[in-house]
C-alpha distance (Angstrom), angle and dihedral (degrees) to the residues before:
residue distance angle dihedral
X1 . . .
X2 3.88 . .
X3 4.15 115.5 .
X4 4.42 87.2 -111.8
X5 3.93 84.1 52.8
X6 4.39 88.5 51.3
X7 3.29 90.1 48.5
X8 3.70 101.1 55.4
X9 3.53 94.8 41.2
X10 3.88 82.8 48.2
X11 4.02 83.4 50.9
X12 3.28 99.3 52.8
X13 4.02 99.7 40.6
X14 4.17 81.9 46.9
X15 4.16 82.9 56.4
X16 3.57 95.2 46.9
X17 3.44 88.2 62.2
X18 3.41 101.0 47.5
X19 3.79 90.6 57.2
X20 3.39 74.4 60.0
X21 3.86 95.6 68.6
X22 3.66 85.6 61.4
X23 3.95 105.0 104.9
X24 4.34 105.3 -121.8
X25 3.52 125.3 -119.6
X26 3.99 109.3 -116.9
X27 3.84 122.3 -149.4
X28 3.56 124.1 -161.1
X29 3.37 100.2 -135.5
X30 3.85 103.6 55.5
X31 4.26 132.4 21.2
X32 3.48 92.4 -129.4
X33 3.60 104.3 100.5
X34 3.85 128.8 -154.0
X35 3.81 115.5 -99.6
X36 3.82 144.5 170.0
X37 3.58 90.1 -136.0
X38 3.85 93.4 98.6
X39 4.04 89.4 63.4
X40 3.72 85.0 60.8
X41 4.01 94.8 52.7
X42 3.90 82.1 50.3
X43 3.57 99.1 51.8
X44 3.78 95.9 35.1
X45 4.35 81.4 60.5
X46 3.21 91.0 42.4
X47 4.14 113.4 52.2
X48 3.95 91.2 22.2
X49 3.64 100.2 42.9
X50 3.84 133.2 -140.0
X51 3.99 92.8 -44.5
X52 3.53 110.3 40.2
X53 3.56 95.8 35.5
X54 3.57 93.3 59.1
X55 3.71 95.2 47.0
X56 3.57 85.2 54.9
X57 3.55 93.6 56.0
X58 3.45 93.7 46.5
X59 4.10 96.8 52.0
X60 3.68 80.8 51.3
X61 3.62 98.6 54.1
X62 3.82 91.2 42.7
X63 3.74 89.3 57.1
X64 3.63 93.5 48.4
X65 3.84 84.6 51.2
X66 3.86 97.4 44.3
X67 4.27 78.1 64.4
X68 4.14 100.3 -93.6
X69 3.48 110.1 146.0
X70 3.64 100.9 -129.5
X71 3.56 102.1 136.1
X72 3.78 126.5 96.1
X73 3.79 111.4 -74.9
X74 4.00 92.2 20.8
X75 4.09 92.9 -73.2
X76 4.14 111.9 162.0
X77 3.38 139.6 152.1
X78 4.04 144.1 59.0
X79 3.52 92.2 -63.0
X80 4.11 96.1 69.3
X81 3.65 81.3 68.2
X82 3.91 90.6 68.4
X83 3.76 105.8 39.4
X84 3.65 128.2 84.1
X85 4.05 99.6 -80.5
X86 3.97 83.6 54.7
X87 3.93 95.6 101.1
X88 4.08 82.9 48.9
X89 3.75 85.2 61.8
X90 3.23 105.9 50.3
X91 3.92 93.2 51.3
X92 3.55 90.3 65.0
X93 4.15 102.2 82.9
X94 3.60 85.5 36.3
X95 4.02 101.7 52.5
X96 3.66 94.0 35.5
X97 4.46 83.6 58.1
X98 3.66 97.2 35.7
X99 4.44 90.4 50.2
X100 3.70 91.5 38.5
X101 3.93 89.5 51.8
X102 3.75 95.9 43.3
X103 3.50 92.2 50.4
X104 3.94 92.2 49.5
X105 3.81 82.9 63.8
X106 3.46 102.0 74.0
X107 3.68 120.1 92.7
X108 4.22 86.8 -151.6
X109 3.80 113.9 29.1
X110 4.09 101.8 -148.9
X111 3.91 121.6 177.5
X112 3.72 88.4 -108.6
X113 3.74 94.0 60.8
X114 3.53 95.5 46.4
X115 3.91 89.5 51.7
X116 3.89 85.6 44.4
X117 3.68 90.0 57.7
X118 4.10 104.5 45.3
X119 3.76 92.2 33.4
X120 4.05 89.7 50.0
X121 3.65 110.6 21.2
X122 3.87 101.3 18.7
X123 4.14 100.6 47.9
X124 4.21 84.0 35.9
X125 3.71 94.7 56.5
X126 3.99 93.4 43.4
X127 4.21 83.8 53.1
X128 3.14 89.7 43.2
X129 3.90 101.3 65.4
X130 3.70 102.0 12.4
X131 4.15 92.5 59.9
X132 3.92 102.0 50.8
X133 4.16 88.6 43.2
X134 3.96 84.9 47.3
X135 3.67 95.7 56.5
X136 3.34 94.8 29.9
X137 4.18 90.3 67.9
X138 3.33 90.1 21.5
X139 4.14 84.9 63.9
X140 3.74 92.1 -138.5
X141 3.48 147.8 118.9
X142 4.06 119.7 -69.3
X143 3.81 86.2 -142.9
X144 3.62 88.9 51.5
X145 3.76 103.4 51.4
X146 3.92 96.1 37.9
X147 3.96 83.2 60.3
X148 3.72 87.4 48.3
X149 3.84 83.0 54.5
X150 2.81 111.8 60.7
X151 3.79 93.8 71.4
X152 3.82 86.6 79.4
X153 4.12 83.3 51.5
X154 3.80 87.9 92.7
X155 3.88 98.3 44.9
X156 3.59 92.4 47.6
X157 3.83 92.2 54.9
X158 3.85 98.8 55.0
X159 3.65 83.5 43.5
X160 3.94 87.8 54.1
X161 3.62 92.1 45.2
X162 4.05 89.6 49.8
X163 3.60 94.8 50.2
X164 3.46 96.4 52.2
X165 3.73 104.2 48.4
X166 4.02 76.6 50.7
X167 3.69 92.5 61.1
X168 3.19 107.8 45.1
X169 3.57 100.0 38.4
X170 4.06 79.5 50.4
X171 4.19 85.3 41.0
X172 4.05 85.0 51.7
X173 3.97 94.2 55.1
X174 3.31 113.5 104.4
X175 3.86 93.5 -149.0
X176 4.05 95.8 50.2
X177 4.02 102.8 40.2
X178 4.08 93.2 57.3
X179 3.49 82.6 46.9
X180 3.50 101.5 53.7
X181 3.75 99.4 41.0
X182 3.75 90.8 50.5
X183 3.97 80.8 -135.0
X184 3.93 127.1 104.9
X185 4.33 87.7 -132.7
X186 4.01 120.2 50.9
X187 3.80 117.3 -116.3
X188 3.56 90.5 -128.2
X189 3.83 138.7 37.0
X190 4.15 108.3 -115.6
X191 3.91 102.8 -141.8
């Protein structure tokens, strides 16, 4: 890895954690609390790609694990790894690859496909492993705790929608795109 491509991933781990700083919104009904640290997987995916951005979720998570409290409301260490948001967690390296890749794919990168991608593939994938581990240690029901779920549903689309104006006004910059291809001429055409 070059020293530019550190020091985004650095970035973007360092930004994860300041999300962090932001004090979670508690619900009564579930232990998973509300956080802005899923626009941060989004936009990590979607300015550093499928590589970088999952490197930069994984320093971040192996932070958290080495005991810095860099999750919302000041939570750290091995055990987050084994309570209900653990599932949450683990999507991170893997949404911030699979939205980075997708969005490589397209020959011209428009806002709508970028809000395609995190509102479809990005929120999807975070569901998709942070409900089953959820009920899993939660001992109940799947049913039960996807319909629990989807009270974050709204969050997580105006964080989708945030992110992705983000990146591609970020992915229109003329200073940032070279930068982040590690290429003088974008891969792909913004529209």
């Amino acid at each position: 890895m070059k020293i530019k491509e550190i020091t985004y991933v650095a970035l973007f781990a360092a930004f994860m954690g300041a999300l962090g700083l932001l004090p979670p919104i508690m619900l009564s009904f579930t232990p998973v609390p509300i956080t802005l640290q899923t626009l941060g997987v989004l936009l990590a995916g979607g300015v550093l790609g499928a590589r970088l951005g999952a490197w930069s979720m994984l320093v971040f998570l192996m932070l958290v694990a080495a005991g810095m409290p860099l999750l919302s409301g000041g939570r750290g260490g091995i055990g987050v790894f084994v309570g209900p948001s653990a599932g949450y967690l683990f999507s991170y390296p893997i949404v911030a690859f699979c939205v980075g890749y997708m969005l490589s794919l397209f020959r011209t990168l428009s806002l709508k496909h970028i809000l395609m991608t995190n509102m479809t593939l990005g929120i999807f994938l975070i569901y998709l492993f942070g409900i089953p581990v959820q009920a899993f240690i939660l001992n109940i029901p799947l049913i039960e705790t996807i319909k629990v779920s989807l009270v974050y549903l709204p969050g997580d689309v105006l964080k989708a929608v945030l992110a992705s104006v983000l990146v591609y006004r970020l992915k229109k910059h003329p200073v940032f795109y070279p930068a982040l291809t590690g290429s003088n001429t974008p891969t792909s055409k913004l529209k």
